[in-house]
C-alpha positions as CSV (number, residue, x, y, z in Angstrom):
1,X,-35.2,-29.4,30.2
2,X,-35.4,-33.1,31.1
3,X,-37.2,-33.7,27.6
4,X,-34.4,-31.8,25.8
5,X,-31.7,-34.1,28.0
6,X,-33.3,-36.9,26.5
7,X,-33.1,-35.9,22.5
8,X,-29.7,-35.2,23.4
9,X,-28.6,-38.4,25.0
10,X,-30.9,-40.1,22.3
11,X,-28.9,-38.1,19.4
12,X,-25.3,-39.3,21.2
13,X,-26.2,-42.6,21.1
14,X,-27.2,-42.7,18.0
15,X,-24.0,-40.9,16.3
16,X,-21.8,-43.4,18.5
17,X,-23.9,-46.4,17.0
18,X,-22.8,-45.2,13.7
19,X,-19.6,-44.3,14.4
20,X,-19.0,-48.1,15.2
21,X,-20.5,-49.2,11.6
22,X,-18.5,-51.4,9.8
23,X,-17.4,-50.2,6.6
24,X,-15.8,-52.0,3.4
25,X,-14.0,-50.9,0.6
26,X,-13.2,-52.8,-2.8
27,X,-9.7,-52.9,-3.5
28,X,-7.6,-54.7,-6.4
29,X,-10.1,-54.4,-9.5
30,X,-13.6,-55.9,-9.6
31,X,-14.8,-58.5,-6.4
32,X,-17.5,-60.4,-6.7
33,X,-20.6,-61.0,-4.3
34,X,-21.5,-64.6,-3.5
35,X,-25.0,-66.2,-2.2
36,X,-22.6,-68.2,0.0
37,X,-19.1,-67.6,2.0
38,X,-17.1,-69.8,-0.5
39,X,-16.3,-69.7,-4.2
40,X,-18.7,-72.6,-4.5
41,X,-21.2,-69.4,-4.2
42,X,-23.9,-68.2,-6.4
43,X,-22.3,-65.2,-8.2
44,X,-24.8,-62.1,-7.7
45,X,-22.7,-59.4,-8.9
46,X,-19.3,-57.3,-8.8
47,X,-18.1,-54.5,-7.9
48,X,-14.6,-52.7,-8.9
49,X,-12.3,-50.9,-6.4
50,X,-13.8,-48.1,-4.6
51,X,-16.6,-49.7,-3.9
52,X,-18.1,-49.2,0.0
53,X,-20.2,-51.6,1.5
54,X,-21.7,-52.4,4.8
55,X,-20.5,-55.2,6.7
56,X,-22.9,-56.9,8.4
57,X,-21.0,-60.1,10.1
58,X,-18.2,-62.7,9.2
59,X,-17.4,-65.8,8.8
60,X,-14.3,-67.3,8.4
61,X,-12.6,-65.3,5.5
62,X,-15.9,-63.7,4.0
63,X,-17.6,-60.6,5.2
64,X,-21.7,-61.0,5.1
65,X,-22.1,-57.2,3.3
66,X,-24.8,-55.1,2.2
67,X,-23.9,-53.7,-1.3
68,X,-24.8,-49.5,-2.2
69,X,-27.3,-51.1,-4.6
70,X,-28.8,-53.0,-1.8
71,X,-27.9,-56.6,-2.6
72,X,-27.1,-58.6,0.3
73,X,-24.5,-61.5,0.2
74,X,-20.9,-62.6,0.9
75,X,-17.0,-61.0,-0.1
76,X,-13.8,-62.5,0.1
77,X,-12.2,-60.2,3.2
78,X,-8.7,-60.1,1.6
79,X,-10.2,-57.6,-0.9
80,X,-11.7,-55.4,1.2
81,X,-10.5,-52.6,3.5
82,X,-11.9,-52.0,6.5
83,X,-12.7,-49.5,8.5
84,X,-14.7,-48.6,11.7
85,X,-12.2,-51.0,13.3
86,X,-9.8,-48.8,15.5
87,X,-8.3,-49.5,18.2
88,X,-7.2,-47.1,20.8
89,X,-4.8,-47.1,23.3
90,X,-6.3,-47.4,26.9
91,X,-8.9,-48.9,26.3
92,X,-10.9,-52.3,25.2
93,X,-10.0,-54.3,21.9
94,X,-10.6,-57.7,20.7
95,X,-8.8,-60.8,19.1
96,X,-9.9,-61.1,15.2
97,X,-8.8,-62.8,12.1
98,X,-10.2,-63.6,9.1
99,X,-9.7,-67.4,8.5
100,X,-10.8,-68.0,12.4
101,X,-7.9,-69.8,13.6
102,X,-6.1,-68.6,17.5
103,X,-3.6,-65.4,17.0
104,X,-0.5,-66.1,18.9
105,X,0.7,-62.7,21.6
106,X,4.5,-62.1,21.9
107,X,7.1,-61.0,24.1
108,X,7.8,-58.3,21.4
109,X,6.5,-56.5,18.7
110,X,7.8,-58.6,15.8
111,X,7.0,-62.1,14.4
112,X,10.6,-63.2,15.2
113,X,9.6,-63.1,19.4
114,X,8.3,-66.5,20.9
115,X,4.7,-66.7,21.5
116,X,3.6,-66.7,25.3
117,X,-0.3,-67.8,24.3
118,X,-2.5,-68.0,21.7
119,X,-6.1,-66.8,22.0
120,X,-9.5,-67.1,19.3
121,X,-11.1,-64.7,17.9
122,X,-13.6,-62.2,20.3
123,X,-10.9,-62.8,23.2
124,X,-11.3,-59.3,24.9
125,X,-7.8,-57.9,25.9
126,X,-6.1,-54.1,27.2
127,X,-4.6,-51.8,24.6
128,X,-1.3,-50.8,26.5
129,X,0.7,-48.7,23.9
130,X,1.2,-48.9,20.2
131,X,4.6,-50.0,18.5
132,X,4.7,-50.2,14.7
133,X,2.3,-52.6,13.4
134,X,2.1,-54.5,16.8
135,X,0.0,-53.5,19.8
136,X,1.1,-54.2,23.6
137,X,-2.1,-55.4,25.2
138,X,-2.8,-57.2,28.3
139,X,-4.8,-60.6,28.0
140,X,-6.2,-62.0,31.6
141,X,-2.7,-63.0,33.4
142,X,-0.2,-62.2,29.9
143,X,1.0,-58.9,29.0
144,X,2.5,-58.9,25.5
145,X,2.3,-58.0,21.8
146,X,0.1,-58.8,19.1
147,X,-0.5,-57.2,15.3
148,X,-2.7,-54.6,14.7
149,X,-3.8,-56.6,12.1
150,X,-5.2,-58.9,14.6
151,X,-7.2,-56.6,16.5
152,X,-10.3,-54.5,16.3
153,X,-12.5,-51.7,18.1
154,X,-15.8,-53.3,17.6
155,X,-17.3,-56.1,20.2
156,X,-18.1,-58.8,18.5
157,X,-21.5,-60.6,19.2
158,X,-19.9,-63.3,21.3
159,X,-17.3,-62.4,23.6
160,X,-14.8,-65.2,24.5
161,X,-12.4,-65.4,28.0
162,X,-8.8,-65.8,27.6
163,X,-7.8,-69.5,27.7
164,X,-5.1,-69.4,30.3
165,X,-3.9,-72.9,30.3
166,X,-2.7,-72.9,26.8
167,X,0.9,-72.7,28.1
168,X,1.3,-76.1,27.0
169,X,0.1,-75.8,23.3
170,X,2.5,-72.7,22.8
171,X,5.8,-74.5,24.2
172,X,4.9,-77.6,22.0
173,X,5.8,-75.1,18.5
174,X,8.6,-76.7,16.6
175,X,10.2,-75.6,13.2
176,X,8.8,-77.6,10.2
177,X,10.4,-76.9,6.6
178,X,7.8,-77.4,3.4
179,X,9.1,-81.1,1.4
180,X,7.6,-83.2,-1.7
181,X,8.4,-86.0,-3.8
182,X,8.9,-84.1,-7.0
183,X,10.7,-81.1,-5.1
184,X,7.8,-78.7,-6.5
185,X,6.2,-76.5,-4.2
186,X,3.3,-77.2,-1.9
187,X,0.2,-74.7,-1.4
188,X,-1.0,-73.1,2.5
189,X,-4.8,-73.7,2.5
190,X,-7.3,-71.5,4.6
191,X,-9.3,-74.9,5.8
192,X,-7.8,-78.5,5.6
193,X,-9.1,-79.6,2.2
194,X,-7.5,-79.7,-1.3
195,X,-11.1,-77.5,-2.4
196,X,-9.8,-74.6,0.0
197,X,-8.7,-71.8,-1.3
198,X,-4.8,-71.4,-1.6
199,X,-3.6,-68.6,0.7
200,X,0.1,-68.8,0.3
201,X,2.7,-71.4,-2.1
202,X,6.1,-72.1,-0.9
203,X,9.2,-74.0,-2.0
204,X,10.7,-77.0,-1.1
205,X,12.9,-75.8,2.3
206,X,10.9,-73.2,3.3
207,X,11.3,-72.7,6.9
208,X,7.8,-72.2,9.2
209,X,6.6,-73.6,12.8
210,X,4.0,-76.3,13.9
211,X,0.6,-75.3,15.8
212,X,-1.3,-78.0,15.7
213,X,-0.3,-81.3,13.8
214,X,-2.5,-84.2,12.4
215,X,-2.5,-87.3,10.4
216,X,-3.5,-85.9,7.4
217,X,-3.3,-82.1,7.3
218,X,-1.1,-79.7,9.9
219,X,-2.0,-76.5,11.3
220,X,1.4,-73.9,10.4
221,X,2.7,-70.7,10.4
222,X,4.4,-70.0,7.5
223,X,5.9,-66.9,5.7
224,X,3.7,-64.7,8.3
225,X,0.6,-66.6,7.2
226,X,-1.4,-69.3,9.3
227,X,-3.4,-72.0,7.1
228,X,-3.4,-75.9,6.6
229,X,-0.8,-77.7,4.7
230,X,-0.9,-81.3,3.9
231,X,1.2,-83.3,6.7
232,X,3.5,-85.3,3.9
233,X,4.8,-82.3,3.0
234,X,6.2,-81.4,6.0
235,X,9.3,-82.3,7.6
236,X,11.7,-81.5,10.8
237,X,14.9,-82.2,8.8
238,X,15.7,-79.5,6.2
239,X,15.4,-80.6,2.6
240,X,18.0,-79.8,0.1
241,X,16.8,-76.4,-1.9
242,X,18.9,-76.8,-5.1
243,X,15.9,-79.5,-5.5
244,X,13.7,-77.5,-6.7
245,X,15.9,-75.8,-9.1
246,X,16.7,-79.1,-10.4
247,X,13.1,-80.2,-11.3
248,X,12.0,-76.8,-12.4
249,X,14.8,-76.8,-15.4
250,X,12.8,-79.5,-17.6
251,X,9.0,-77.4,-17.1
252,X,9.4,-74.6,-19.1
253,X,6.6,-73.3,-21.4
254,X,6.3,-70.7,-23.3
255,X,2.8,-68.1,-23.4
256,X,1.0,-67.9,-26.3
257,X,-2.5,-65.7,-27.4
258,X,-3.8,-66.4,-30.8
259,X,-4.5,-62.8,-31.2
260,X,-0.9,-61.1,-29.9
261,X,-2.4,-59.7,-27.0
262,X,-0.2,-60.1,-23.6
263,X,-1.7,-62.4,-20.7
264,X,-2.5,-61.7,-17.4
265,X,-1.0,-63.4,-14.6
266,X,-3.0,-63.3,-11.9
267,X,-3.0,-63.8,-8.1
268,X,-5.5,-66.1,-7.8
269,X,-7.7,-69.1,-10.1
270,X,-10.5,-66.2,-11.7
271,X,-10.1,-63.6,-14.0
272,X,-11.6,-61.6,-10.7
273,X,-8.5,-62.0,-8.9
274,X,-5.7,-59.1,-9.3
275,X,-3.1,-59.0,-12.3
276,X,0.3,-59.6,-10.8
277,X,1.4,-58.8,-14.6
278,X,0.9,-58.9,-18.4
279,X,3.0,-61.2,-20.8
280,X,3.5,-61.2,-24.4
281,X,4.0,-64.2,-26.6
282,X,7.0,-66.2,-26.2
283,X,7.0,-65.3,-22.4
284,X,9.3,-68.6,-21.2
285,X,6.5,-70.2,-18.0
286,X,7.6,-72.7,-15.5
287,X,4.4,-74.8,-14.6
288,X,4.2,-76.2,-11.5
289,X,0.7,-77.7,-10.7
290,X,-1.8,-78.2,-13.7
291,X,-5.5,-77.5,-12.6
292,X,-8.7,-77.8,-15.1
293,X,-9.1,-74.4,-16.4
294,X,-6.0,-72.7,-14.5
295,X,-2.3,-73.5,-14.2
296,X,-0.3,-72.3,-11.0
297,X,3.3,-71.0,-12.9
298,X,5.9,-68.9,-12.2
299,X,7.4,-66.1,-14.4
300,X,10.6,-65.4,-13.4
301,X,10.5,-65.2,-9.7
302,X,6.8,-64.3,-10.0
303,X,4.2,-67.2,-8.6
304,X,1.1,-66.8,-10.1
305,X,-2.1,-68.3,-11.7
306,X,-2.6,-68.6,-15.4
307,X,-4.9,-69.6,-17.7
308,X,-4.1,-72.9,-19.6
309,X,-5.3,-71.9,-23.2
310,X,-2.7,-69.0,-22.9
311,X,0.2,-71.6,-22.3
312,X,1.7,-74.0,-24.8
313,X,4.8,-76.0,-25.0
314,X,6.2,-74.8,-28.1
């Protein structure tokens, strides 16, 4: 009997070892597998969406994955789904987010609530009750609300207390709004470097709030997003938004294939990134920053990246 005890307890832990398995699957057409976690990366292969891979660690904004075909490398986490990550009310959770930076708990469950703390990712915390998309958890001395987004099921390999003399840091958040010298907009960056990739673009008088401010790049929150931006473009007094209007009116260019296929607009600089749409000839562009191979443009109100052989002037 004891023997038979111990298959069974064996068996249980087991099945609850791979219940917690990390799981990832592709979404928004074919994502490719890096050597490294940045596009600076060996490409290794792709896979389209439907695709379900292990995931095996993290860091930053890649997942380290292990592929069905048995490669082992690196995908970009905004194209992936995954699962394994629930979180139940009752019981233990932790603080996660894929570009690393602290996620801020509120006094309610919406992004419009002030932010009693911020904590870093593998902050254990309580799961209290669930309320939409945000969670009320308890976090050493705060009880609040945080996104689900923000939270997972799995302990993570290190496990950080709750930093409970932040109090300062929070109170400190003042409203910036996005300015530049040619009234164009300015790109959110995951890390604090013109080479990082571009996680969000917004206009000239676009409202968002301070974290942490320095000389040459700021830490915001901006348009539900937190990422660097470039400290000169960012001001306390409220710019004039007919600015932008103004300097987009002389930009416009117009798309143009050689063979009369449409174009495709896509949400980031690769033909691997999603299609936010397709184009035919004599699509009117506005450009608004000029890169080597790819031009950031928007199509009526749609921001997007574009090849630069597809777009001409005439």
């Amino acid at each position: 009997m004891v023997f038979c005890a111990g298959i069974i307890l064996l068996l249980f832990i087991l099945m609850a070892a791979a219940g917690a398995e990390k799981k990832g699957t592709v979404h928004g057409g074919w994502l490719i597998l890096r050597d490294a976690p940045s596009f600076q990366g060996r490409e290794l292969a792709s896979y389209p969406s439907g695709t379900v891979v292990k995931i095996t660690g993290q860091k930053g904004s890649w997942y380290a994955v292990k592929t069905p075909d048995g490669l082992e490398g690196f995908m970009l986490s905004n194209y992936l789904t995954v699962s394994g990550t629930d979180v139940t009310v009752g019981e233990s959770a932790w603080v996660t987010s894929t570009n690393g930076l602290n996620v801020r708990l509120r006094t309610g469950p919406g992004t419009q609530y002030t932010a009693i703390a911020s904590y870093a990712p593998g902050t254990k915390c309580t799961v209290l009750a669930k309320s939409g998309s945000f969670y009320q958890i308890r976090v050493g001395k705060y009880t609040g609300y945080m996104m689900g987004k923000y939270l997972t099921g799995i302990s993570p390999s290190i496990e950080k207390e709750p930093d409970e003399n932040n109090e300062e840091k929070i109170s400190a958040l003042y409203d910036i709004y996005v300015t530049s010298g040619n009234g164009e907009g300015v790109n959110l960056r995951l890390q604090p470097s013109r080479s990082s990739v571009a996680i969000g673009f917004f206009q000239v008088g676009t409202k968002g709030e301070m974290l942490v401010p320095g000389k040459n790049w700021s830490q915001i929150s901006i348009g539900g997003l937190e990422g660097y931006m470039m400290t000169k473009y960012l001001t306390t007094q409220k710019p004039d938004s007919n600015e932008q209007k103004q300097k987009d009116a002389g930009k416009e260019y117009y798309v143009y294939c050689s063979n009369g296929k449409r174009v495709n607009l896509r949400s980031g600089p690769g033909t691997d990134y999603s299609s936010l749409g397709s184009y035919a000839n004599g699509t009117k562009v506005t450009v608004v920053n000029k890169g080597d191979l790819w031009y950031f443009v928007k199509i009526n109100e749609t921001y997007g990246y574009m090849m630069k052989d597809y777009i001409r002037k005439k």
